[in-house]
C-alpha positions as CSV (number, residue, x, y, z in Angstrom):
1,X,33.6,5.2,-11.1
2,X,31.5,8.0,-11.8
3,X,28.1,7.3,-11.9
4,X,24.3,8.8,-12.5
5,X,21.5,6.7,-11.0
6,X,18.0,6.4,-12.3
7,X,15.2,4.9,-10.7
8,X,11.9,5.5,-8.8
9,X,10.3,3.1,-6.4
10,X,11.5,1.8,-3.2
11,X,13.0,-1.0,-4.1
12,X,15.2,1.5,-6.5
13,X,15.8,3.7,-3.0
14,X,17.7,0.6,-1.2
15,X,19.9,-0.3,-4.1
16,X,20.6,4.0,-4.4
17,X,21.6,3.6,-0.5
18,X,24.5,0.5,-1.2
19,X,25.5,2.5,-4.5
20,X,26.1,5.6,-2.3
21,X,28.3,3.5,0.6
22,X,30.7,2.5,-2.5
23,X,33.0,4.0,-4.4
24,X,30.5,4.9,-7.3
25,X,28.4,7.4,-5.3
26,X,26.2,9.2,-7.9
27,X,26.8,12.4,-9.4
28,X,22.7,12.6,-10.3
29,X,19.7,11.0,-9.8
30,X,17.4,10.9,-11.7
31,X,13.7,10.4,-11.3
32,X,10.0,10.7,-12.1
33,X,7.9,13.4,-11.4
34,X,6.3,14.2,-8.0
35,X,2.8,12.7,-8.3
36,X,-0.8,12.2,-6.3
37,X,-0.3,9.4,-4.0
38,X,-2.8,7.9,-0.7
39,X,-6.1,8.4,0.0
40,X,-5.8,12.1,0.3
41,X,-3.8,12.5,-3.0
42,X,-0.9,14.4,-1.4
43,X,2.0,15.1,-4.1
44,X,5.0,13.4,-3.0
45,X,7.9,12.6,-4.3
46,X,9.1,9.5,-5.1
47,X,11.0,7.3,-2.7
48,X,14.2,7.7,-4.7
49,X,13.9,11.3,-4.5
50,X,13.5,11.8,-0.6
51,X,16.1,9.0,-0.1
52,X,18.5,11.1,-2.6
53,X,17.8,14.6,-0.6
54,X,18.2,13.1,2.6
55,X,21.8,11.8,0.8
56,X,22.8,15.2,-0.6
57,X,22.6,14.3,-3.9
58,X,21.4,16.5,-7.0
59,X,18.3,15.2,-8.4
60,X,16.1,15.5,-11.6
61,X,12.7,14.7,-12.1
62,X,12.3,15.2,-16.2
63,X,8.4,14.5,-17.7
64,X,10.3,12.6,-20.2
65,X,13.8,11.0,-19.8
66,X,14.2,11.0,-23.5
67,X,14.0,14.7,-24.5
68,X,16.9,16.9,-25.3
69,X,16.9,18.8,-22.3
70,X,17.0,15.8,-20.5
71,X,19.7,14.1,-22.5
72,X,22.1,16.9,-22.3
73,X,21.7,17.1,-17.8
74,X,22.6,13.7,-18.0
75,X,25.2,14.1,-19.6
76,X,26.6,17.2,-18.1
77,X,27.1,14.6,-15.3
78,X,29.8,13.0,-17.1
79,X,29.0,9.7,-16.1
80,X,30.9,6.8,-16.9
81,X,28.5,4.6,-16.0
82,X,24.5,5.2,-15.9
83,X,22.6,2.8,-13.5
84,X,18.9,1.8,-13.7
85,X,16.6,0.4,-11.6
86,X,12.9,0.6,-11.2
87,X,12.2,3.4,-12.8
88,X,9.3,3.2,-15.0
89,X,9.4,4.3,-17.7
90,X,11.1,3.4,-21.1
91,X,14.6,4.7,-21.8
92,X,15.3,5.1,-25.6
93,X,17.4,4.3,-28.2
94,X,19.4,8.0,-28.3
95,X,19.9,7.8,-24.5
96,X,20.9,4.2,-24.5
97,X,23.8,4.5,-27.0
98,X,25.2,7.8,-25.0
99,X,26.3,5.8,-22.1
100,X,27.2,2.5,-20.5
101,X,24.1,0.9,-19.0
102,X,23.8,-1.7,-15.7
103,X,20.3,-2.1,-15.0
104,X,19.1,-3.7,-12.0
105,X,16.4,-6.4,-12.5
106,X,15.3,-8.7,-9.9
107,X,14.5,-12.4,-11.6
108,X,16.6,-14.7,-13.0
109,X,17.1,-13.6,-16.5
110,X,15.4,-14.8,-18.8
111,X,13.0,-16.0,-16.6
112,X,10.0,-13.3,-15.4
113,X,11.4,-10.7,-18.3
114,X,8.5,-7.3,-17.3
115,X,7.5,-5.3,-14.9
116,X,6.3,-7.7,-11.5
117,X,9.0,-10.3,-11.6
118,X,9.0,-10.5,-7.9
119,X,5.0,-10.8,-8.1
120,X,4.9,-13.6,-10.3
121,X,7.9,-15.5,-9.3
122,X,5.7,-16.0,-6.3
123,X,2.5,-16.2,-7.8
124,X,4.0,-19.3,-10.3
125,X,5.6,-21.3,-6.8
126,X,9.0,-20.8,-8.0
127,X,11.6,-22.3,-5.4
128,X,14.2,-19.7,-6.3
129,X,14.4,-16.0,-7.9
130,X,17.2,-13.8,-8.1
131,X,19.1,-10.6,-9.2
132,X,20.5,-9.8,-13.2
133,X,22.8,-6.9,-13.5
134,X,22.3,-6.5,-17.5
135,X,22.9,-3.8,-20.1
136,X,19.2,-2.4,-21.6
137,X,18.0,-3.0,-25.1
138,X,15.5,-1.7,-26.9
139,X,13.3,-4.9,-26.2
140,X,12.3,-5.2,-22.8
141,X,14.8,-7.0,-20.1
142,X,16.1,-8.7,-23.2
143,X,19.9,-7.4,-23.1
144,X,23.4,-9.1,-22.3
145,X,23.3,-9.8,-18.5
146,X,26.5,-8.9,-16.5
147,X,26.3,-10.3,-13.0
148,X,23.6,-12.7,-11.8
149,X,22.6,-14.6,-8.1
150,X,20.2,-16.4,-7.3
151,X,18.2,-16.1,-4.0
152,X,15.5,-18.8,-3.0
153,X,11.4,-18.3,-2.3
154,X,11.1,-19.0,1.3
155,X,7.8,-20.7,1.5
156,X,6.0,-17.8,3.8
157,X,7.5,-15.1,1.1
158,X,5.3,-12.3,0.5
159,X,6.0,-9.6,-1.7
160,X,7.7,-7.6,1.2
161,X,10.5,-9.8,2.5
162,X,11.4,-11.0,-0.6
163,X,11.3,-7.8,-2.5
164,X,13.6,-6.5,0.7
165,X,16.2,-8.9,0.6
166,X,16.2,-8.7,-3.5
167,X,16.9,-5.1,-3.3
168,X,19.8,-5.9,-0.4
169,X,21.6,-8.2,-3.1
170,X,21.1,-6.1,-5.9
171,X,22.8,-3.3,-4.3
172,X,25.5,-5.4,-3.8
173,X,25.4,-6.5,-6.9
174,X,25.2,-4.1,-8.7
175,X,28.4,-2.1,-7.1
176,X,30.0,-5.6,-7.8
177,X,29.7,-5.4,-11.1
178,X,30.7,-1.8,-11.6
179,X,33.8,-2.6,-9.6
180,X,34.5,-5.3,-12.2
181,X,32.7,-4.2,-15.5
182,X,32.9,-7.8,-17.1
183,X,31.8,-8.0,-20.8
184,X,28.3,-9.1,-20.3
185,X,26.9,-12.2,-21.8
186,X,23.8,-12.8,-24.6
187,X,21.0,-14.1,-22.4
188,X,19.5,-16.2,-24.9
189,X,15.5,-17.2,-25.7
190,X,15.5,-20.5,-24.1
191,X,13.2,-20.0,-20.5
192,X,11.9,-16.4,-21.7
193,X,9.0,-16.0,-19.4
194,X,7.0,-12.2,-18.9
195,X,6.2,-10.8,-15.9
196,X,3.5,-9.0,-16.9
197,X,1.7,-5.7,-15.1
198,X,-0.8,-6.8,-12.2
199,X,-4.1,-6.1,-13.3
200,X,-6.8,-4.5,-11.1
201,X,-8.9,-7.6,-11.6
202,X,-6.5,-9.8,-10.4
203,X,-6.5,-8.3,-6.8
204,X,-9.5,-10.0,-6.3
205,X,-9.2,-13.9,-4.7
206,X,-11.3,-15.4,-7.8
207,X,-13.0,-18.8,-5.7
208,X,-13.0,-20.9,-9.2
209,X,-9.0,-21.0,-8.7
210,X,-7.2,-23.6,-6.6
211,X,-6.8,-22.6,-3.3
212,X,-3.1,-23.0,-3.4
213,X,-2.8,-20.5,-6.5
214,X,-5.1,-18.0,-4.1
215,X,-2.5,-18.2,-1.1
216,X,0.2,-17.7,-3.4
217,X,-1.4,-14.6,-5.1
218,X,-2.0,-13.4,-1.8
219,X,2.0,-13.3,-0.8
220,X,2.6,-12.2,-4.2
221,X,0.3,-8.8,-3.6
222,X,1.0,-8.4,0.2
223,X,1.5,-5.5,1.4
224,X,2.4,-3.5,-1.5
225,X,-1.1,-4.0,-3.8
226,X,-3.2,-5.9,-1.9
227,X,-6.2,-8.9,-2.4
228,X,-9.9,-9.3,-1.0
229,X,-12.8,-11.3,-1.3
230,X,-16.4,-10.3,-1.9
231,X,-18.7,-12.3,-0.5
232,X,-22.6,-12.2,-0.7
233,X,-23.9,-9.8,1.8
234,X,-20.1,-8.4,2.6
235,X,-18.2,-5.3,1.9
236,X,-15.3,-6.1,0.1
237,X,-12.6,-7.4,2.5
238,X,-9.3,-7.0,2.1
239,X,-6.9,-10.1,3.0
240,X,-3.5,-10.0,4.0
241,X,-2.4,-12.7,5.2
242,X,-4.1,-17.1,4.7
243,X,-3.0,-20.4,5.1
244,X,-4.5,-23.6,3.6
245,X,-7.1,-25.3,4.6
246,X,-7.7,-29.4,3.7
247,X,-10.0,-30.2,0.9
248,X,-13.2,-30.8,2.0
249,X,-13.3,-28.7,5.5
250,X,-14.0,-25.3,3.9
251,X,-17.5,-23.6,2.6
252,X,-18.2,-23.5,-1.1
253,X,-16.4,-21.3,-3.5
254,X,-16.6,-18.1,-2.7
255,X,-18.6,-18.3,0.9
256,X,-17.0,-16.6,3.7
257,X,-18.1,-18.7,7.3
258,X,-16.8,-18.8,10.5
259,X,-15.8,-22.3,11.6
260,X,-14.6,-23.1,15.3
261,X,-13.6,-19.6,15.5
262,X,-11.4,-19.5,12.4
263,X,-12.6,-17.1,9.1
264,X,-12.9,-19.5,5.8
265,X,-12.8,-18.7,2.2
266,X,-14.0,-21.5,-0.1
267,X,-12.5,-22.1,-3.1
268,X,-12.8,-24.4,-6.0
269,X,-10.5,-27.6,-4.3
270,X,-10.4,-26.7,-0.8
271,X,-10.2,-23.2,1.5
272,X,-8.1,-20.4,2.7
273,X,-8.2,-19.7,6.8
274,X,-8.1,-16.0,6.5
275,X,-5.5,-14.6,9.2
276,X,-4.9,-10.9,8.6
277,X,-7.9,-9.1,7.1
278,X,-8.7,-5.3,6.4
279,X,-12.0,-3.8,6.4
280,X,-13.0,-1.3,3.6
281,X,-11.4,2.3,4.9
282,X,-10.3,0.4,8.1
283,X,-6.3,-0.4,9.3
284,X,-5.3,-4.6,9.1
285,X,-6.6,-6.3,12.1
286,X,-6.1,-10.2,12.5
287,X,-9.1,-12.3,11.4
288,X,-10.3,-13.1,14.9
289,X,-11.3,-9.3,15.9
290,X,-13.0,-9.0,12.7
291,X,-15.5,-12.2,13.4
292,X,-16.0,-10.8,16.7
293,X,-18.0,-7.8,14.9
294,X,-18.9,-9.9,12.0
295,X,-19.1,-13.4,13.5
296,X,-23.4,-13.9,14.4
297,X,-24.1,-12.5,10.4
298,X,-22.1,-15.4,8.7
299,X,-23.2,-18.9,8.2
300,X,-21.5,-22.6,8.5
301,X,-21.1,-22.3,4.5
């Protein structure tokens, strides 16, 4: 089937990579502009972009997806499908009714409708997650779903490994259901849930949560956004990677102290053991080299 592929991220970048082993290799892909990115603000392009060049494939990075110039390249392409995934930014109405749609979405439709499903499947303990292959609407993740499978939450998911195996299946998915093209099915209201946008504020490991909603936030921002912890007489402290602690063995909320040679985070039921840290403007390091610079300045909490 001829196809034209839009997306941006890396997630977007694997699925491109299964689309282009099948018989639907894109004709175009399309993407967002080359932005600022890192610490030094180099302009890059995106990772769908490099991954499509490296392919061979013609690309297009419109300011807006929906313009008239835009609308006719795509449609030079003569696709007979149009694929979507993680592009970010809205696709309108005009565009939407030129072609037929399979958008790639990685939840269980309608569960963790938005843009950080994977984030807050993990963030909510969910046991399971999965990949929708459904047609896009003008209300958001709310269309007819083609294909769906499920995948579970392994229990040390972070963001990472779970986004990387998501993005496996939905490239198979997804070529799956352009091989077959089945008439896609209403998704319904019952179990809508939004995944909304992470928030700046909530990179930060608040100690009036529960300690178990603090390790879960952490997977669910690792590596890709990050968390940290600010503790009196700290710089800010990035955190990677925690376990649990028992109630009643940690410091008070929000009191970093080194105990038997482990770092602890107190919290509002209990404590994180912080494994993987990163100082401000430094690389990851595991906990233990930090305290060995840090160690005499902190307290028993």
């Amino acid at each position: 089937m001829r196809t034209v592929y839009i997306g941006t991220s890396g997630f977007a970048a694997v699925v491109l990579d299964r689309l282009v082993a099948s018989p639907h290799r894109p004709q175009l892909v399309v993407s967002r502009p080359d932005r600022h990115q890192g610490r030094g603000r180099k302009v890059s392009p995106p990772p769908v972009v490099e991954r499509a060049r490296e392919l061979g494939i013609e690309t297009f990075q419109p300011e807006q997806v929906n313009d008239p110039d835009s609308l006719a390249r795509i449609a030079a392409a003569e696709p007979e499908a149009a694929c979507v995934c993680a592009y970010g930014a809205i696709i309108g109405d005009e565009l939407l009714a030129a072609h037929t749609w399979l958008n790639v979405h990685p939840s269980l439709l309608p569960r963790w409708r938005g843009a950080a499903p994977i984030e807050r499947a993990i963030e909510a303990g969910d046991s399971e997650t999965g990949v929708a292959i459904m047609e896009p609407v003008a209300e958001l993740d709310a269309g007819p779903v083609y294909m769906v499978r499920n995948e579970p939450i392994r229990p040390d998911d972070d963001y990472g490994s779970l986004a990387e195996r998501l993005a496996a299946l939905g490239g198979d998915l997804l070529v799956e259901a352009l091989d077959m093209l089945p008439t896609p099915e209403p998704q319904g209201e019952s179990g809508v849930t939004y995944a909304e946008k992470i928030d700046r504020d909530e990179r930060l490991l608040d100690p009036q949560l529960d300690a178990a909603a603090l390790e879960r936030r952490v997977r669910a921002l690792t590596p890709h956004v990050g968390t940290y912890v600010e503790p009196d007489g700290f710089e800010r402290l990035g955190v990677r990677r925690v376990e649990l602690v028992g109630s009643g063995d940690g410091p008070a909320p929000g009191v970093l102290a080194a105990r038997d040679g482990r770092l602890l985070y107190g919290s509002r039921d209990g404590a994180l053991e912080l494994l993987e840290v990163q100082p401000a403007g430094g690389r990851p390091m595991d906990a233990g080299s930090w305290l060995r610079g840090h160690g005499a300045a902190l307290g028993a909490g």
